[in-house]
DSSP file (Angstrom, degrees, kcal/mol; ACC not computed):
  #  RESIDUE AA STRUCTURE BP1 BP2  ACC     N-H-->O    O-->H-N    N-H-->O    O-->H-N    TCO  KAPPA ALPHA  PHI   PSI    X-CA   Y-CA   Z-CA
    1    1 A X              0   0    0      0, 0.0    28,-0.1     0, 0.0    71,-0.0   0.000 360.0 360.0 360.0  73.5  -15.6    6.8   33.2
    2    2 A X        +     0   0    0      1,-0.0     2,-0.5     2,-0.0    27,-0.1   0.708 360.0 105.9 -68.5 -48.6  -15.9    7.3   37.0
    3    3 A X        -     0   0    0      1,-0.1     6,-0.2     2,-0.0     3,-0.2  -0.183  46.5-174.7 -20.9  68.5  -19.1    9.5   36.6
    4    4 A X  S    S+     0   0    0     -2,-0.5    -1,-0.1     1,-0.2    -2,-0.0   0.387  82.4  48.6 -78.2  21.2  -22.0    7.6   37.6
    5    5 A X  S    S+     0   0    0      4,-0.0     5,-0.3     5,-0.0    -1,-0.2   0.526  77.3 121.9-104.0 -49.7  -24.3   10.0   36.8
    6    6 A X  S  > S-     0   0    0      1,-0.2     4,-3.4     3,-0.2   143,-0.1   0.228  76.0-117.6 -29.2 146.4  -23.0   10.9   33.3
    7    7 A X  T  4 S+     0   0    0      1,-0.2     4,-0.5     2,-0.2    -1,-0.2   0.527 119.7  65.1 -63.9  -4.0  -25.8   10.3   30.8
    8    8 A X  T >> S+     0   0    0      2,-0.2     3,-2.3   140,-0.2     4,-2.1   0.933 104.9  43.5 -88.5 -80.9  -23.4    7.6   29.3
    9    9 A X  H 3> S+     0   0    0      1,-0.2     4,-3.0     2,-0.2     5,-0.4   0.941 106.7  62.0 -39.1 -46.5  -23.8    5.3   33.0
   10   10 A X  H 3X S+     0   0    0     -4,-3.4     4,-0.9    -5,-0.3    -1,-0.2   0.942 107.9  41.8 -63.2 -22.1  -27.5    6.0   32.9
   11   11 A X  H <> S+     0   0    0     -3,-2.3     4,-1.2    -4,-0.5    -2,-0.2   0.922 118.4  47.0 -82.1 -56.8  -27.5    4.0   29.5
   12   12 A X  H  < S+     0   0    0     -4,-2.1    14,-0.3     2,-0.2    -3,-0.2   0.930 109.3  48.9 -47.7 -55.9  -25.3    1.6   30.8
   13   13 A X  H  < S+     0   0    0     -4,-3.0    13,-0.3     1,-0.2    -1,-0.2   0.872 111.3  51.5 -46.2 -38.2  -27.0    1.0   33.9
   14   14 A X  H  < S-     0   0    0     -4,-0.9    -2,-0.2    -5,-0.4    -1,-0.2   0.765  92.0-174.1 -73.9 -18.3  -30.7    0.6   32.0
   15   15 A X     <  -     0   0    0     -4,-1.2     2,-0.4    -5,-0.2    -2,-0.1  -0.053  39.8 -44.5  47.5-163.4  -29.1   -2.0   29.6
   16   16 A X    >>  -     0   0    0      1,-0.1     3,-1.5    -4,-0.1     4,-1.1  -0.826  59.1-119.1 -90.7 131.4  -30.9   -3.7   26.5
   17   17 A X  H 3> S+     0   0    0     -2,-0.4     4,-2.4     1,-0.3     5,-0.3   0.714 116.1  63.3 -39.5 -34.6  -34.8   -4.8   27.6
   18   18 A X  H 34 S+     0   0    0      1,-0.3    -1,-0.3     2,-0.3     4,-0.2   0.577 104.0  46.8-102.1  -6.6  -33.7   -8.4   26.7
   19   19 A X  H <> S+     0   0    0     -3,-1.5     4,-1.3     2,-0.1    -1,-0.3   0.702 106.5  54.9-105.9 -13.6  -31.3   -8.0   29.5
   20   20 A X  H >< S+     0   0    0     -4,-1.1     3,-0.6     2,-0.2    -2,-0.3   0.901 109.1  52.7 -67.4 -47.4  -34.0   -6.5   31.8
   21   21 A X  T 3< S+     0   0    0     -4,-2.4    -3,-0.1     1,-0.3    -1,-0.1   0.970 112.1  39.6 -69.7 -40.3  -36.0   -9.7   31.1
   22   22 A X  T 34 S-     0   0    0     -5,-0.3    -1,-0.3    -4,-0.2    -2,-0.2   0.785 118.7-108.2 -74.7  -3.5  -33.4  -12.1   31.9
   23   23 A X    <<  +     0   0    0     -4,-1.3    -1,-0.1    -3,-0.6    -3,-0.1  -0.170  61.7 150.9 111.0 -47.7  -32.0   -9.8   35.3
   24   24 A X        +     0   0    0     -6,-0.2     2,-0.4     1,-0.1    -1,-0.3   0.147  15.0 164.9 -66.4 122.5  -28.4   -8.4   33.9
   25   25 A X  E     -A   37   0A   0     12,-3.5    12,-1.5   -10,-0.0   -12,-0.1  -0.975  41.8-110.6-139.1 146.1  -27.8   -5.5   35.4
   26   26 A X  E     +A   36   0A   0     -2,-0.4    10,-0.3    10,-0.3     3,-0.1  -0.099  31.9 175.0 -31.2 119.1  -24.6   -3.5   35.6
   27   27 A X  E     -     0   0A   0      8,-1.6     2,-0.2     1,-0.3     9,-0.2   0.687  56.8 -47.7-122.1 -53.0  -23.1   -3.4   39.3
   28   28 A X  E     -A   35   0A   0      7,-0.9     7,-2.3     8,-0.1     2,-0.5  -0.940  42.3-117.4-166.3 160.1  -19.7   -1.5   38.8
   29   29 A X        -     0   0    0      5,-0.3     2,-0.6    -2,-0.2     5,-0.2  -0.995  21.4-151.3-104.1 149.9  -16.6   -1.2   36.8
   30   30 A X    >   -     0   0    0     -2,-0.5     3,-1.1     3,-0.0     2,-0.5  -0.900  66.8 -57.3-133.3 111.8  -12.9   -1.8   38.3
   31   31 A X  T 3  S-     0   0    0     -2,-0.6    -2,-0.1     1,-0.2     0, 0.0  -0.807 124.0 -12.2  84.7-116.5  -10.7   -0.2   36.8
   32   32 A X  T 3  S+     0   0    0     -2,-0.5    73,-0.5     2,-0.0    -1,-0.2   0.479 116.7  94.1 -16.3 -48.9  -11.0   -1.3   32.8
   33   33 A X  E <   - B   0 104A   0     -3,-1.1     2,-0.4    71,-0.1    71,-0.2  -0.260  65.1-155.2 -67.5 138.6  -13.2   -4.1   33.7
   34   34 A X  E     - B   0 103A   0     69,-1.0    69,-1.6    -5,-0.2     2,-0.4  -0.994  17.7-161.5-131.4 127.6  -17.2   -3.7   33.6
   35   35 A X  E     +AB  28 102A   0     -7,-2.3    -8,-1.6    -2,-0.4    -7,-0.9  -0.878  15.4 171.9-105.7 140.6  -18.9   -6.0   35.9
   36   36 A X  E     -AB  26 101A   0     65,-3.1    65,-0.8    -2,-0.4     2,-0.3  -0.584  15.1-149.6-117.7-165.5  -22.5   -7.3   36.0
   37   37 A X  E     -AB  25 100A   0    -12,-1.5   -12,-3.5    63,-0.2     2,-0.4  -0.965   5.0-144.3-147.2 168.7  -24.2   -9.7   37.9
   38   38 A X        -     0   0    0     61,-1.9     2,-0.6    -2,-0.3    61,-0.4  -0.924  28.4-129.2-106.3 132.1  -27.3  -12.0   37.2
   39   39 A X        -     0   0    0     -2,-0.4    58,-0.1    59,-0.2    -2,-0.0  -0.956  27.7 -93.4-118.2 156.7  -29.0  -12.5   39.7
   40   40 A X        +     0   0    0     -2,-0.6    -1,-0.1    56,-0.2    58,-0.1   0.311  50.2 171.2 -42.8 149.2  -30.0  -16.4   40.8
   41   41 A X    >>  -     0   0    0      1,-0.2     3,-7.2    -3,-0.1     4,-1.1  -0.501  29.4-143.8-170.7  69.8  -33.8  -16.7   39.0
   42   42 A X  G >4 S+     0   0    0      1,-0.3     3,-5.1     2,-0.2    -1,-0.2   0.736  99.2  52.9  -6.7 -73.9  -34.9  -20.8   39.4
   43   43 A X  G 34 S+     0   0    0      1,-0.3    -1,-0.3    10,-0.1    10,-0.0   0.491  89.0  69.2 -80.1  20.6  -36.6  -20.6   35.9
   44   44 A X  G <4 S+     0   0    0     -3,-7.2    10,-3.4     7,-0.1     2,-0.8   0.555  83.6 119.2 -90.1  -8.7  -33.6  -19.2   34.1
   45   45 A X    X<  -     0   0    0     -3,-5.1     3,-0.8    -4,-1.1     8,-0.3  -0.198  61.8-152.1 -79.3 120.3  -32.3  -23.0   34.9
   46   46 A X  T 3  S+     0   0    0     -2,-0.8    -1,-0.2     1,-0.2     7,-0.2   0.851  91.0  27.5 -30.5 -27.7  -31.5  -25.1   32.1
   47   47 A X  T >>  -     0   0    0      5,-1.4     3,-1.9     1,-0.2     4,-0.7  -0.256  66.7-157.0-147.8  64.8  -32.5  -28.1   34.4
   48   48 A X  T <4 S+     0   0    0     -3,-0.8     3,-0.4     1,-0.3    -1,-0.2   0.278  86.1  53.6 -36.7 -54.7  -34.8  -27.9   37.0
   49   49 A X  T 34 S+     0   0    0      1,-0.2    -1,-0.3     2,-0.1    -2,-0.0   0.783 122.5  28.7  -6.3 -67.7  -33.8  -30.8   39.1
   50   50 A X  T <4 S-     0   0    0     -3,-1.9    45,-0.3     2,-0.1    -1,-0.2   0.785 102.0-130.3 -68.7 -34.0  -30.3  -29.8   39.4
   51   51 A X     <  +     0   0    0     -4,-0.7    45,-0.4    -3,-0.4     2,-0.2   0.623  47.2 156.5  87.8   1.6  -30.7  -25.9   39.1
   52   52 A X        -     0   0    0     -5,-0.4    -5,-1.4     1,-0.2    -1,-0.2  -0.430  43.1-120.9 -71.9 135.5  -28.2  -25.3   36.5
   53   53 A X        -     0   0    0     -8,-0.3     2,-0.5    -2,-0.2    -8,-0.2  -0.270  38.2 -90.0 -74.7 145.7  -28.7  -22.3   34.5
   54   54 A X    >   -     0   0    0    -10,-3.4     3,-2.9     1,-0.1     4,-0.4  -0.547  29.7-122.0 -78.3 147.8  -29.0  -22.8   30.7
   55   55 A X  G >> S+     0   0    0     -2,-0.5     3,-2.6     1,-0.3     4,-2.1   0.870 110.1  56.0 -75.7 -56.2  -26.0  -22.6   28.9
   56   56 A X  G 34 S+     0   0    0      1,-0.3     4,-0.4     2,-0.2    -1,-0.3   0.453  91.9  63.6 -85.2  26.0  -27.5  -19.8   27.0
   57   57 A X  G <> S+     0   0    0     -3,-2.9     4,-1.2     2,-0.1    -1,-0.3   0.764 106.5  48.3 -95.3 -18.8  -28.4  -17.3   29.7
   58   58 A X  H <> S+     0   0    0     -3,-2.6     4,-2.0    -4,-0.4     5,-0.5   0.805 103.1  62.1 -97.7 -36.6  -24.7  -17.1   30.5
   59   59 A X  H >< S+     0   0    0     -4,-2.1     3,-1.9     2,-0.2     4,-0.4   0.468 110.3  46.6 -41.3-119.7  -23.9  -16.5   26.4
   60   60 A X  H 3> S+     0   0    0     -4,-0.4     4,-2.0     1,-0.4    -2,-0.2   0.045 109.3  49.6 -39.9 -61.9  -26.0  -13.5   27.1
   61   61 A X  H >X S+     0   0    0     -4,-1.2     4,-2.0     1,-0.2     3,-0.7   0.936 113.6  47.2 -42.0 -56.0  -24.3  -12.3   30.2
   62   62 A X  H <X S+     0   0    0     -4,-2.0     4,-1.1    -3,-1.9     5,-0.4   0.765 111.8  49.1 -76.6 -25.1  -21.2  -12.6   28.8
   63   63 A X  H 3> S+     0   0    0     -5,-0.5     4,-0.5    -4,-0.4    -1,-0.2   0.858 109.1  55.1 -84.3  -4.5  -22.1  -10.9   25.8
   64   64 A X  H <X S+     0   0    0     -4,-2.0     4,-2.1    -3,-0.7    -2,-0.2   0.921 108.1  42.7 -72.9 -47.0  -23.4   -8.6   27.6
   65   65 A X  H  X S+     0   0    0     -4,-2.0     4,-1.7     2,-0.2    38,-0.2   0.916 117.0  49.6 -38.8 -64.9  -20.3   -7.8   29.7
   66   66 A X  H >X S+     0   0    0     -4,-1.1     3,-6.4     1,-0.2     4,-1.0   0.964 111.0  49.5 -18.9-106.8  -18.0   -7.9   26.6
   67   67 A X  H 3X S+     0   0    0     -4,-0.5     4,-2.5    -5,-0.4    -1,-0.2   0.688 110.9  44.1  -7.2 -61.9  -20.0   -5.8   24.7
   68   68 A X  H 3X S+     0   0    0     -4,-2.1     4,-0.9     1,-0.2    -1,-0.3   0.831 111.2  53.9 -72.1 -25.5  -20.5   -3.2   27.0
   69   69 A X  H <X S+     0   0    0     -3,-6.4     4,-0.5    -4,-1.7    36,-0.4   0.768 113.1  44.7 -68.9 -31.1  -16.7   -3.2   28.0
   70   70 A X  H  < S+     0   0    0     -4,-1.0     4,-0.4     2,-0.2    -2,-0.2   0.722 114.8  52.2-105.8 -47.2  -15.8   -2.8   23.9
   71   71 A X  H >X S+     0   0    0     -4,-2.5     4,-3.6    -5,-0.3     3,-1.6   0.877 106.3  52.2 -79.3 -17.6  -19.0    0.2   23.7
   72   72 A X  H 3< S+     0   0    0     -4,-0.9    -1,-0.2     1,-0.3    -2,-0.2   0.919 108.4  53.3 -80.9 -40.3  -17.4    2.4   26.9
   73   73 A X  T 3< S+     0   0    0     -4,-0.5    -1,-0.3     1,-0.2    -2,-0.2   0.581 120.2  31.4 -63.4 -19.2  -14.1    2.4   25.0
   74   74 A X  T <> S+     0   0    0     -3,-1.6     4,-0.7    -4,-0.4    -2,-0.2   0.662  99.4 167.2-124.0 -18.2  -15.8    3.7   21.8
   75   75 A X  T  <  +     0   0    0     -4,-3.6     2,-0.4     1,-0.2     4,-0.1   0.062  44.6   3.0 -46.5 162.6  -18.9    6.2   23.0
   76   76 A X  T  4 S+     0   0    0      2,-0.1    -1,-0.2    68,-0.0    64,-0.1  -0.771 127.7  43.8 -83.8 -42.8  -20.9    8.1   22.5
   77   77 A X  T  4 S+     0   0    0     -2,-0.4    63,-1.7    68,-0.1     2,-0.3   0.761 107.8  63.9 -28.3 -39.3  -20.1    8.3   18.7
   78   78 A X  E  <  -C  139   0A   0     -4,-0.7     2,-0.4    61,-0.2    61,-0.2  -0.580  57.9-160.0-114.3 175.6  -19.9    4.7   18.2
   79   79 A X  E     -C  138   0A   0     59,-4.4    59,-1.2    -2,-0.3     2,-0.4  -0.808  10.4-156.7-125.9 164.4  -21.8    1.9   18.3
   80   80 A X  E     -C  137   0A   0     -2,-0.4     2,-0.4    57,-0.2    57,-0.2  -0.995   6.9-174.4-144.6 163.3  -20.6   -2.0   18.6
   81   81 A X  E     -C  136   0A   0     55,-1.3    55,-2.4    -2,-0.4     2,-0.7  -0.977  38.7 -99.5-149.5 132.6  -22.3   -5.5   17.7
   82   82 A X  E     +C  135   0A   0     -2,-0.4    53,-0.2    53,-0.2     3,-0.1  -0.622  35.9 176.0 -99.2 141.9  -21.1   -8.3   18.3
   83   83 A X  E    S+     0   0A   0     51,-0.8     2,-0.3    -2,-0.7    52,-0.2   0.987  73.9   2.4 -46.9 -83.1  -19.1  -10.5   15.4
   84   84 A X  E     -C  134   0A   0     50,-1.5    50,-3.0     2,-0.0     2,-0.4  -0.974  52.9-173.6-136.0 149.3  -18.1  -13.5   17.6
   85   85 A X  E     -C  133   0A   0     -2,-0.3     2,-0.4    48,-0.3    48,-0.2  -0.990   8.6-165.9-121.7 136.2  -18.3  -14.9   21.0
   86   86 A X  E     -C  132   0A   0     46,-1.5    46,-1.3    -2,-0.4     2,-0.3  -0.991   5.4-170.5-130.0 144.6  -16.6  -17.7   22.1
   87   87 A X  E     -C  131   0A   0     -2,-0.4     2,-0.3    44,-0.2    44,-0.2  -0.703  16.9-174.2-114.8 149.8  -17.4  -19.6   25.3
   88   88 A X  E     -C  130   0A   0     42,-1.1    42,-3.1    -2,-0.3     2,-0.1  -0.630  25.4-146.0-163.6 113.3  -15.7  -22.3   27.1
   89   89 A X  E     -C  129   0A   0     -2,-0.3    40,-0.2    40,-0.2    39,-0.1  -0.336  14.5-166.5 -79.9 159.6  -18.2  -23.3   30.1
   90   90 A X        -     0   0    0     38,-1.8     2,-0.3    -2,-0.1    39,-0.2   0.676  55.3 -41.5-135.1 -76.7  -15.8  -24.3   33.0
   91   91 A X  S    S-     0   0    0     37,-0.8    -1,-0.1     1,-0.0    38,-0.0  -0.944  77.8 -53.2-170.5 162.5  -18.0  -25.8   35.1
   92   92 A X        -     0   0    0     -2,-0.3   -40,-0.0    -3,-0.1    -2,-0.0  -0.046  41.3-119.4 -22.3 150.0  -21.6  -25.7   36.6
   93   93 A X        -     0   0    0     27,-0.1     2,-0.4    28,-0.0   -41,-0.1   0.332  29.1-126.9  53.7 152.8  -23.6  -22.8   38.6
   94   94 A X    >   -     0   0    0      3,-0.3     3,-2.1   -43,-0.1   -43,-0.1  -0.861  27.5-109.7-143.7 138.1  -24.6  -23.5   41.8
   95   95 A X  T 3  S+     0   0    0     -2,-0.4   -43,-0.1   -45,-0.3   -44,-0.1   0.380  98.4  25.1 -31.2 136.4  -28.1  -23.1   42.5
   96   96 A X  T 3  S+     0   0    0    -45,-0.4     2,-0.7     1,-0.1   -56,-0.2   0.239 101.9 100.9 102.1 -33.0  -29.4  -20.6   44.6
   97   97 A X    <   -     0   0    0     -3,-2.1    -3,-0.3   -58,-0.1    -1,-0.1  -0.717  69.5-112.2-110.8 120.2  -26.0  -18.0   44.0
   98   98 A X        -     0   0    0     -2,-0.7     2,-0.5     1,-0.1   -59,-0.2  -0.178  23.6-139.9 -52.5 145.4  -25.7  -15.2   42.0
   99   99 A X        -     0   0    0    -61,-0.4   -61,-1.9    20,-0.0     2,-0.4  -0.874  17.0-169.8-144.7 112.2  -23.5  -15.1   39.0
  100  100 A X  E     -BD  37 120A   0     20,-2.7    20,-1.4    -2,-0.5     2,-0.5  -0.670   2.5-160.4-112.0 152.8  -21.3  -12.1   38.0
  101  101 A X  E     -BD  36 119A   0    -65,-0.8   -65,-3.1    -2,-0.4     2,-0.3  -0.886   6.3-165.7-126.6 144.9  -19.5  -11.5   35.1
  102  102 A X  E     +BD  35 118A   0     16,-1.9    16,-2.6    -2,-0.5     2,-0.3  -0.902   6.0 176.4-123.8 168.5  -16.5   -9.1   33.8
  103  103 A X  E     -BD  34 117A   0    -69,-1.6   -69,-1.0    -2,-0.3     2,-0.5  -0.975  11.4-161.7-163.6 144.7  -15.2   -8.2   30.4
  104  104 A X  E     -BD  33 116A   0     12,-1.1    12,-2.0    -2,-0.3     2,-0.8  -0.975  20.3-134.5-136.3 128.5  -12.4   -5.8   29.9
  105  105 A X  E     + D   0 115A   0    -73,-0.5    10,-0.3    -2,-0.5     3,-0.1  -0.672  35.5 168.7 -71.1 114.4  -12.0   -4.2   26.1
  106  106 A X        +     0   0    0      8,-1.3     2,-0.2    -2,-0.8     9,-0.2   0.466  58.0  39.2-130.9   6.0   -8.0   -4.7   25.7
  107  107 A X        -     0   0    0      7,-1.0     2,-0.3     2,-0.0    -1,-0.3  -0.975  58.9-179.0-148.5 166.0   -7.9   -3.9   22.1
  108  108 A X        +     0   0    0     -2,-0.2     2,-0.3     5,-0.2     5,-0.2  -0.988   2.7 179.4-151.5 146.8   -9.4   -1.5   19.3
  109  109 A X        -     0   0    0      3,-2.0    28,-0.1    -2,-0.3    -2,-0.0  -0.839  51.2 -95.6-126.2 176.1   -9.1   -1.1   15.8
  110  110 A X  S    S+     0   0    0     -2,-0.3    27,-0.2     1,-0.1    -1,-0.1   0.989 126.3  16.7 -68.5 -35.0  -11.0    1.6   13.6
  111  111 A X  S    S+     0   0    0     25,-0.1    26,-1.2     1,-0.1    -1,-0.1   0.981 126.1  49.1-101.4 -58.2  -13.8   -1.3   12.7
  112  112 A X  E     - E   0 136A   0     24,-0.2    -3,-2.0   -32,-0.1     2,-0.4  -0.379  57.4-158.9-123.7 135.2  -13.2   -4.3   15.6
  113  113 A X  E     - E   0 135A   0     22,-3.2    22,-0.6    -5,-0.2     2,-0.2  -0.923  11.2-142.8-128.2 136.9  -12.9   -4.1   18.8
  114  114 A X  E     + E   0 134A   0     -2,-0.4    -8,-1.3    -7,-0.2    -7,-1.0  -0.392  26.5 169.7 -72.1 144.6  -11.2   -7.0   20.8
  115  115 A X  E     -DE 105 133A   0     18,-1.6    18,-1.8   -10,-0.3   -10,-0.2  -0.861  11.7-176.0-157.1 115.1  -12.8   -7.8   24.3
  116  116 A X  E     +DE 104 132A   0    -12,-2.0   -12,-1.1    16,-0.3     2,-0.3  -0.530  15.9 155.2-108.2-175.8  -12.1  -10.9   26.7
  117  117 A X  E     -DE 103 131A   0     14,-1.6    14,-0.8    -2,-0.2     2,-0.3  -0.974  25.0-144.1 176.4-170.9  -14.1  -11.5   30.1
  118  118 A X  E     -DE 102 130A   0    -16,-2.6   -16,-1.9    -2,-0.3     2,-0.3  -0.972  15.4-133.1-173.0 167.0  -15.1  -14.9   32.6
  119  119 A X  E     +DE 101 129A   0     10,-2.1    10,-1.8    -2,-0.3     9,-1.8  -0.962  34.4 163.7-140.0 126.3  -18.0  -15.5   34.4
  120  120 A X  E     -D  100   0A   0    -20,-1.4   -20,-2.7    -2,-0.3     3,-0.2  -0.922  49.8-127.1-150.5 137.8  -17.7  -16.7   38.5
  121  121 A X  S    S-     0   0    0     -2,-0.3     2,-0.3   -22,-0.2    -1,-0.1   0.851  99.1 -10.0 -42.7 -61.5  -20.0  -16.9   41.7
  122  122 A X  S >  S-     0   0    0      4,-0.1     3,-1.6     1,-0.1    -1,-0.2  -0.877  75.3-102.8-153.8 130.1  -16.9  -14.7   43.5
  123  123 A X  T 3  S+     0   0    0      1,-0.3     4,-0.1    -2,-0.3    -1,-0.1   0.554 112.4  49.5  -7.9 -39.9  -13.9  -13.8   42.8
  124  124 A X  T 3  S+     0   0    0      2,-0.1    -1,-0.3    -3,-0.0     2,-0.2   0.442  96.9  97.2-106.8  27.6  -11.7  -15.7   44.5
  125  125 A X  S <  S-     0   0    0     -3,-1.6     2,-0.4     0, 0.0     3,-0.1  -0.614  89.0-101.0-103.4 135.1  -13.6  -18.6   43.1
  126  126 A X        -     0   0    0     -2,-0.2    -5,-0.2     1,-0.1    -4,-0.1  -0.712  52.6-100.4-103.9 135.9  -12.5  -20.4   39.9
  127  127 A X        -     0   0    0     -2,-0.4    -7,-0.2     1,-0.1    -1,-0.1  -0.079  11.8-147.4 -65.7 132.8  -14.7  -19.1   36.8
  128  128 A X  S    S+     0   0    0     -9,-1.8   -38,-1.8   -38,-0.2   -37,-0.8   0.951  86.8   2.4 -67.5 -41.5  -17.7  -21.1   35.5
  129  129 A X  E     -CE  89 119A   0    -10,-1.8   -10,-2.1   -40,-0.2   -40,-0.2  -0.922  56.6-154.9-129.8 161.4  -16.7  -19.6   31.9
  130  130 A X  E     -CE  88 118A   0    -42,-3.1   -42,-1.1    -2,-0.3     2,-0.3  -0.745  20.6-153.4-126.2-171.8  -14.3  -17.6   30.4
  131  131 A X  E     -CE  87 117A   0    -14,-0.8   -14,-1.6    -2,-0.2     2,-0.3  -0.966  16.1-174.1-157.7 145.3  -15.3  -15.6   26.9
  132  132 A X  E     +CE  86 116A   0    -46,-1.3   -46,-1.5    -2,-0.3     2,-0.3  -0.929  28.6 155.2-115.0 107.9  -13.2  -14.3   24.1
  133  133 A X  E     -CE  85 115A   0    -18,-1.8   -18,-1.6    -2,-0.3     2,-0.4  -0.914  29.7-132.8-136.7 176.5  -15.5  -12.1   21.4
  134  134 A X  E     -CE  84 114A   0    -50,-3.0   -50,-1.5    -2,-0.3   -51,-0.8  -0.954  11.1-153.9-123.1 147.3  -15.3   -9.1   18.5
  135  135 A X  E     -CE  82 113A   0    -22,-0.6   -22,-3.2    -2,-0.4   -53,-0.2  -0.967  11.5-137.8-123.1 121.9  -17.0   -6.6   18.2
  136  136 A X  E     -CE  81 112A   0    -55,-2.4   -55,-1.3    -2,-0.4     2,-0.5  -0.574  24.1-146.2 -71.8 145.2  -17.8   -4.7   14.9
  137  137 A X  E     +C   80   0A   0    -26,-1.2     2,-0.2   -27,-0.2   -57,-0.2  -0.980  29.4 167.3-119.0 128.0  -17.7   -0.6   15.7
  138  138 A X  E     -C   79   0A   0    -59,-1.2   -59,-4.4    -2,-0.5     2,-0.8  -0.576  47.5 -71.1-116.1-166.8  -20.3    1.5   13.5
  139  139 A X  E     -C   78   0A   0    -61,-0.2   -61,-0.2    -2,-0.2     3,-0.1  -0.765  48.4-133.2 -95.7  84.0  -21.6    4.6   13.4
  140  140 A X        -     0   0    0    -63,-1.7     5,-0.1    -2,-0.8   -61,-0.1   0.110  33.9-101.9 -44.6 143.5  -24.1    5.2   16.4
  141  141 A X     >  -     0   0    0      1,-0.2     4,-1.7     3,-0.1     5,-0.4  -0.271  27.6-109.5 -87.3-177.4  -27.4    6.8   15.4
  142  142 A X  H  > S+     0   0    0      1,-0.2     4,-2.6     2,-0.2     5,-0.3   0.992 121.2  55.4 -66.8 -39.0  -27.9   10.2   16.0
  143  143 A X  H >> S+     0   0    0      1,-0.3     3,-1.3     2,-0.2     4,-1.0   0.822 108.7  56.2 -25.8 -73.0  -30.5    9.1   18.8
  144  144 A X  H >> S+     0   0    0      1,-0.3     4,-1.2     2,-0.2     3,-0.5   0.729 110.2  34.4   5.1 -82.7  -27.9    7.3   20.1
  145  145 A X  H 3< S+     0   0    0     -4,-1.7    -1,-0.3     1,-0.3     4,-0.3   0.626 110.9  60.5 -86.1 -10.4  -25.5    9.5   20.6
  146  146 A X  H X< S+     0   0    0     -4,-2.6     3,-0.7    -3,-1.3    -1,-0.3   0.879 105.3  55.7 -68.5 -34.5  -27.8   12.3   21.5
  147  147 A X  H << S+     0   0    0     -4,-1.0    -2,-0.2    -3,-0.5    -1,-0.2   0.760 106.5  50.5 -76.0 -28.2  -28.9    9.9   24.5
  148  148 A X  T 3<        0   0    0     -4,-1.2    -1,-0.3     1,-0.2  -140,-0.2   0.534 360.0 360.0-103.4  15.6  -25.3    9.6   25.7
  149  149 A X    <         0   0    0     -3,-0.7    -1,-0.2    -4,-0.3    -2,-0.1   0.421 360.0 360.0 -60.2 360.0  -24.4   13.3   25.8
């Protein structure tokens, strides 16, 4: 999905409003992989003193990443929700620096789809989290799928 016009990338790019509040926005995919980033936002931090984001602003990014990697693999027709996410935080944030995340769909079955992903400061940088989840695939509604034609 290269298109970065296609009405499919314009949905992606706008994301779900509860990722619009917290920042998540789409920046690119490579290859398989869909990347997003957060960007740095003081009162997203679990712990103002330090600056650490709360633990569950990065669940969200990374379900968002997941998630979205698992829906490009099934669109426009289908829809996905996620089952389970599993986290295992790695180590702190550091203040001040934005935090991007990928998640790459690597398996599908007609209901589940498998999706794994990490969440890092930079690449060549060792990941604050990494993420394992499933994703249930339904039946998008016709809105839906009209929106990603």
């Amino acid at each position: 999905m290269s298109d970065t016009t296609s009405p499919t990338m314009r949905l992606l790019k706008a994301g779900p409003p509860f990722n619009e509040r917290l920042g998540i926005r789409f920046e690119r995919l490579e290859g398989e992989a869909l990347i997003c980033r957060l960007p740095f936002r003081a009162e997203l931090a679990g712990n103002p003193e330090t600056g650490t984001l709360f633990g569950g602003v990065l669940f969200a990014l990374l379900d968002y990443a997941l998630g979205a990697a698992s829906w490009l693999k099934v669109t426009p027709e289908r829809a996905v929700a996620t089952i389970d996410l599993r986290l295992d935080y790695a180590r702190a944030n550091e203040p001040g620096r934005d935090i991007l995340a990928s998640g790459h769909c690597y398996r599908l079955t007609r209901q589940i789809a498998f999706a794994r992903g990490s969440a890092f400061h930079a690449a060549d940088e060792p990941p604050l989290a990494t993420a394992q989840g499933t994703f249930m695939i339904y039946d998008a509604p016709p809105e839906w799928r009209e929106a990603a034609r």
